[in-house]
C-alpha positions in Angstrom: 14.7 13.2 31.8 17.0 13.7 34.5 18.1 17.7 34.3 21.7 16.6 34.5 21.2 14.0 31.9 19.3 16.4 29.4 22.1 19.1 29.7 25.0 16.6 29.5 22.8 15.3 26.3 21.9 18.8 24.7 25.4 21.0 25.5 27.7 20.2 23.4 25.8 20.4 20.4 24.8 23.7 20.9 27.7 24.9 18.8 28.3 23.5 15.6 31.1 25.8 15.2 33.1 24.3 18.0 31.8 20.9 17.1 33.1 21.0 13.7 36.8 22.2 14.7 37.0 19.6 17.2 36.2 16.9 15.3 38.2 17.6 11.9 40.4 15.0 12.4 38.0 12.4 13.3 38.5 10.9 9.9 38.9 7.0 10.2 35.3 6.7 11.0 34.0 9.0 8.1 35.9 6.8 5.4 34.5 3.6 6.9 30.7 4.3 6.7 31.4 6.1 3.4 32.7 2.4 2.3 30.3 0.8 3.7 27.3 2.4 2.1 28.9 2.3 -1.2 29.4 -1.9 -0.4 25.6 -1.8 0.8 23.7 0.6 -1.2 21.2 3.3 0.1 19.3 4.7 0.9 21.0 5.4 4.6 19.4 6.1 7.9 21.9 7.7 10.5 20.7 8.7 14.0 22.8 11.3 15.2 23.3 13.2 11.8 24.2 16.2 13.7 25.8 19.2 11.7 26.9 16.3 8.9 30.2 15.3 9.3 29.0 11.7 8.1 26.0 12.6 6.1 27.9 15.1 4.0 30.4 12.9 2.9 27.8 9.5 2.2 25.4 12.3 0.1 29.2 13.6 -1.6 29.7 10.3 -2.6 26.3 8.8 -4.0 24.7 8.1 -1.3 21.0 9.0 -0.6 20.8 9.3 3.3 18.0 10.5 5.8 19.5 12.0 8.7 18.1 12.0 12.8 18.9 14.1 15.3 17.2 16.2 18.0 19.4 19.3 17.9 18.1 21.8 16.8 21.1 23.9 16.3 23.3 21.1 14.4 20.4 20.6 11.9 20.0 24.3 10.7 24.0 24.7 10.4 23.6 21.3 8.1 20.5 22.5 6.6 23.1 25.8 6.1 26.1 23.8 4.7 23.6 21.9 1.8 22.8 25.2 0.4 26.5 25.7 -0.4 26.4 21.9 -2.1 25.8 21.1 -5.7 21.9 20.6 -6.7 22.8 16.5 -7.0 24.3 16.5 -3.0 21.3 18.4 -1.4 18.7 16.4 -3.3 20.1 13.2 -1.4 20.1 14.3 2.0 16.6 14.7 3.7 16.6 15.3 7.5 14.3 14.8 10.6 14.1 16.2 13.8 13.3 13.5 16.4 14.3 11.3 18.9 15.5 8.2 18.0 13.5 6.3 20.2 10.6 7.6 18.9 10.8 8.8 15.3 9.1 6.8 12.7 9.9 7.3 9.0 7.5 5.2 7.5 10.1 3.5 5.5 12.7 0.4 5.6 16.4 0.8 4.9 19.1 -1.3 3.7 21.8 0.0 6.2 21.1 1.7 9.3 24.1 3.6 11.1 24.5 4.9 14.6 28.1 6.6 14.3 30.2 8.4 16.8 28.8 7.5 20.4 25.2 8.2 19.8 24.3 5.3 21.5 25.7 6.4 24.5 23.0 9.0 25.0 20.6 6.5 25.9 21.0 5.9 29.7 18.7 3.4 30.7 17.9 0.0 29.5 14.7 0.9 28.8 15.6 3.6 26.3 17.8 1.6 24.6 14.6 -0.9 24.1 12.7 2.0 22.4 15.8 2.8 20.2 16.5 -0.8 19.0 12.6 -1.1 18.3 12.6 1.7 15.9 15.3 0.3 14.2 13.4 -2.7 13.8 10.9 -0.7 12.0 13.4 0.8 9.8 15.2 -2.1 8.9 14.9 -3.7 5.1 15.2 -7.7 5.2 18.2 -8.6 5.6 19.5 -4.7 6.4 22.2 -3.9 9.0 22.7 -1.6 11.9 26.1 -0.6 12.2 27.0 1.3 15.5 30.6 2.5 16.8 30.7 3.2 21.0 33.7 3.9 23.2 34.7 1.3 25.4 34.8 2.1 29.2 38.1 2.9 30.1 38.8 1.5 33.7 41.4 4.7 34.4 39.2 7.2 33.3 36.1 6.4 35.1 38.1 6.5 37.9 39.7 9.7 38.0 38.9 12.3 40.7 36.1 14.9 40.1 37.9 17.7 41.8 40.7 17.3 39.7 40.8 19.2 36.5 42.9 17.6 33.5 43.7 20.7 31.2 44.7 20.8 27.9 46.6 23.1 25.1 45.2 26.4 24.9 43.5 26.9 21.2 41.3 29.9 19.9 37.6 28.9 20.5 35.8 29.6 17.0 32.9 32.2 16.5 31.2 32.6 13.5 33.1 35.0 11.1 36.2 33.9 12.4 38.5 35.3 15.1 37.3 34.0 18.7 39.0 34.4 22.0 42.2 32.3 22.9 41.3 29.8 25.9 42.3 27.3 28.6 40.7 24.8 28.4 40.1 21.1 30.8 37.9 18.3 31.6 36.9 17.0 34.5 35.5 13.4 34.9 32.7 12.1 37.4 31.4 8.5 36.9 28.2 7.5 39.1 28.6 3.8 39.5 25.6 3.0 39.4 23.5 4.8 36.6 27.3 3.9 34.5 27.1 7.3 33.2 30.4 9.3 32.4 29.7 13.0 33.1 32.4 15.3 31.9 32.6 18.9 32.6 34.6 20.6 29.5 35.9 24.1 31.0 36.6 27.4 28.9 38.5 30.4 30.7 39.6 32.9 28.2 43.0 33.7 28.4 42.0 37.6 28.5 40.1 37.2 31.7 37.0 37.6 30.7 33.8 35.2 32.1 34.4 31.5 31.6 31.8 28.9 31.1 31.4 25.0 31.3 29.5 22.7 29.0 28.4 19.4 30.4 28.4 16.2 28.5 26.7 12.9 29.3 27.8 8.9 28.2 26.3 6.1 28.9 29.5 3.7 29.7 28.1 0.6 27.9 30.6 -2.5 28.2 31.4 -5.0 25.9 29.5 -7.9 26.9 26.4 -6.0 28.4 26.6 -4.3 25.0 25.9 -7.3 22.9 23.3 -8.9 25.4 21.0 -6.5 25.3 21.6 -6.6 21.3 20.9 -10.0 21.8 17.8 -9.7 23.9 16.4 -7.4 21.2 16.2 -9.2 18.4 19.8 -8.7 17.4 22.5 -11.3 15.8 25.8 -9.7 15.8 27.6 -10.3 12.2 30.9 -8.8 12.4 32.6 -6.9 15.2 35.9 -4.6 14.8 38.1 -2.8 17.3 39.0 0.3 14.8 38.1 1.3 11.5 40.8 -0.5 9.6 39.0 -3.5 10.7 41.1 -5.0 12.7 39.9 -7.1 15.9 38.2 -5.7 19.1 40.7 -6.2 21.8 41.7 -5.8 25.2 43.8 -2.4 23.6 40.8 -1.3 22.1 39.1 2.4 22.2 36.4 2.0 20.1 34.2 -1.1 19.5 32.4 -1.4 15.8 29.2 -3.6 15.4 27.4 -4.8 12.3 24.1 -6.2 13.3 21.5 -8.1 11.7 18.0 -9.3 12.8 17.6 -12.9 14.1 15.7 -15.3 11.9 12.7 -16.3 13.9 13.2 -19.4 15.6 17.1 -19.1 15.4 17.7 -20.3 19.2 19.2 -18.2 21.5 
């Protein structure tokens, strides 16, 4: 891979402590999939498990769930977090370390879920092939993939590099507690034609001291080019939302929601 790609793709999940406090809001999305899977029934297979904000919650409420994801780092602080979880939680949750367009389970699953932008670390249409042919593999008849992306924002991909859009300073968390208070920005550079989003996030502690930048990469899928290359894999789109109420995708919409199923054969294009 690219070097810029695999650092925009490795970064930011380098520390689940940061991870975690910037995302402990993100609710909406959490309560979705836990309704869905208790609508479906498990077991669960989610690519992009990370450090468990999804998988936690699924295994909390019933659900058995087998959680991908190649970082290193987020897996052990899950791994860490089931210890402190009732015998009946950690004995749902098993996890793999893997690429998802390449791990094979052995095994077919009832719902299959791609939460939270994962998708979007697959740059080129060839790795989105790979990906959409394990889930293939992992799919139980009738089973469903259910995958949430961004949509592009036309403003944002067209904001200037060298201009830096800061934010409220906060106290960056270390384990332990305590951290340093920081600064913090982003700064946005879209190549055109790979459609990749790279954002630089930028720390300067408020104290002086050395500050550092971690790089994150997303693929900017659109709407339409989205569901044809669904489409072209095998894919019949079921349902499609534009927030986790499940209201319509529309021109307003952030987020775009997709429940999938696989085409009968012989269902005509």
């Amino acid at each position: 891979m690219d070097p810029e790609l695999e650092a925009g793709t490795a970064a930011h999940y380098e520390d689940p402590a940061y991870y975690t406090q910037t995302y402990r809001k993100r609710v909406d999305d959490l309560r979705y999939y836990v309704r869905l899977a208790a609508e479906r029934g498990g077991p669960v297979l989610e690519y992009g498990c990370g450090n468990g904000r999804i998988t936690l919650p699924l295994a909390r409420a019933g659900s058995a769930v087998v959680g991908v994801d190649r970082s290193a780092p987020m897996l052990a602080d899950l791994r860490a977090r089931l210890r402190d979880e009732p015998p009946e939680v950690r004995s749902r949750v098993a996890l793999r370390r893997g690429d998802m367009r390449a791990a094979r389970l052995g095994r077919r699953f009832p719902l299959v879920l791609c939460p939270f932008n994962t998708l979007l670390h697959l740059y080129e249409r060839r790795d989105v092939e790979r990906f959409l042919a394990r889930v293939r593999d992992h799919l139980a008849p009738r089973g469903e993939l259910v995958l949430d992306v961004s949509i592009p924002q036309p403003a944002e991909l067209a904001r200037d590099p060298g201009r830096p859009y800061p934010s409220p300073r906060f106290r960056y968390p270390e384990p332990g507690g305590g951290g340093p208070v920081v600064r913090y920005a982003e700064r946005f550079d879209y190549d055109r034609l790979r459609q990749v989003l790279f954002v630089a996030m930028e720390f300067a502690p408020a104290d002086g001291s050395e500050p550092w930048m971690t790089p994150l990469a997303h693929r900017q899928f659109h709407p339409q080019e989205l569901l044809a290359l669904l489409h072209y894999n095998g894919f019949a789109v079921t349902e499609q939302h534009g927030d986790f109420q499940g209201g319509p995708l529309l021109q307003t919409s952030d987020t775009m929601i997709l429940h999938c199923r696989l085409r009968r054969r012989g269902t005509r294009p």
